[in-house]
C-alpha positions in Angstrom: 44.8 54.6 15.1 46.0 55.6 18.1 50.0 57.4 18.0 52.8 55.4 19.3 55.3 57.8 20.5 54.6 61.6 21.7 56.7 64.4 23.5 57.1 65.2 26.9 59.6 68.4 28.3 63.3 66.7 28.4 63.5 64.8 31.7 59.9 63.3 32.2 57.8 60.7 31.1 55.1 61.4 29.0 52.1 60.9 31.0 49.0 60.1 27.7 45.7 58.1 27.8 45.0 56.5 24.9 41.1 55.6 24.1 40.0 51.8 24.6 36.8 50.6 23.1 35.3 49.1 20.3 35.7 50.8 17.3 33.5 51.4 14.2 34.6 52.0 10.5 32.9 54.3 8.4 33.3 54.6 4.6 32.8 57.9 2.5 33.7 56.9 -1.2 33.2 60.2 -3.6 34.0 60.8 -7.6 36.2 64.3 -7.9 35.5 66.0 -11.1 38.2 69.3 -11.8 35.2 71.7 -10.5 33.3 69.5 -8.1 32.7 66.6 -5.7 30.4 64.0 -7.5 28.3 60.8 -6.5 29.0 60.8 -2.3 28.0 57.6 -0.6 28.8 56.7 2.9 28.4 53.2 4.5 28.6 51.9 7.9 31.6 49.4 8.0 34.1 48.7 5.6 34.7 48.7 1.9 34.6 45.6 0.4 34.7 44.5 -3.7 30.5 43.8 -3.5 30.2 47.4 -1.6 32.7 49.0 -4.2 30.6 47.3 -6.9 27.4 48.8 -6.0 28.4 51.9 -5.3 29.7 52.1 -9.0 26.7 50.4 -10.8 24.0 52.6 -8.2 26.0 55.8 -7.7 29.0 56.5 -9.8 27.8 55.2 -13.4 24.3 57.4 -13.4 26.7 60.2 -13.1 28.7 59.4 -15.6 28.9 60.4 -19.2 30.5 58.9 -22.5 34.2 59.9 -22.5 34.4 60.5 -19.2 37.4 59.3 -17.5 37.6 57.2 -14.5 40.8 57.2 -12.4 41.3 54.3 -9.7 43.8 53.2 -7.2 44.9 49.6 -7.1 42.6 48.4 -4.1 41.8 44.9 -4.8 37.6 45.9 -4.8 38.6 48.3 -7.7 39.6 46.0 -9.7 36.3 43.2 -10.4 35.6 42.7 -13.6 31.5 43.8 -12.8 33.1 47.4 -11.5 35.5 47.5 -15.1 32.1 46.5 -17.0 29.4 48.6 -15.7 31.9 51.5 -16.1 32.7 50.9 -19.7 29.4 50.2 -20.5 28.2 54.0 -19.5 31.1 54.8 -22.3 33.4 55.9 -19.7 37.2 54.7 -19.9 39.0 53.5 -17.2 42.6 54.1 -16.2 44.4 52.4 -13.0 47.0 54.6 -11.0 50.4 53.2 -11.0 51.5 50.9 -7.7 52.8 53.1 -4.8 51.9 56.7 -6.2 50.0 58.6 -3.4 51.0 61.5 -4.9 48.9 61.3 -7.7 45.7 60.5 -5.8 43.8 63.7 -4.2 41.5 62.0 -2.7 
């Protein structure tokens, strides 16, 4: 994103290029355990809910044990019922952040 607004000394116009181009999205999606950084996976492009999905089934649930906790946002591709299953089935529970609380999310 490129800024709106910048500052120039009072009196004259801020003189600023912005890039132009075609951009690419990259993803890094990671679990953060109190000690450590756990199951890192970076994609080329966007999240989507079939991305989110196998990143959990492939990456996140092997690392997972029983009772482990699993703390998500409310972004839509958290929230398929495949992502909720294949979590609770490695024993893990599963807990949504409340709407509007960046606060509470380090990541």
């Amino acid at each position: 994103m490129a800024p709106l607004r910048g500052w120039a000394p009072c009196g004259q116009r801020l003189k600023a290029k912005v890039p132009f181009g075609h951009w690419n999205t990259s993803t890094f999606v990671a679990a953060l355990r109190q000690d450590r950084v756990e199951a890192p996976w970076f994609i080329d492009g966007p999240i989507n809910g079939e991305r989110f999905r196998l990143y959990v089934e492939k990456v996140l649930c092997p690392t997972l044990k029983p009772g482990d906790i699993v703390i998500l946002d409310n972004l839509g591709s958290h929230k398929g019922k495949a992502v909720r299953q294949a979590i609770r089935a490695v024993g893990a529970r599963l807990l949504f952040l409340p709407k509007y609380s960046p606060d509470l999310n380090p990541i």
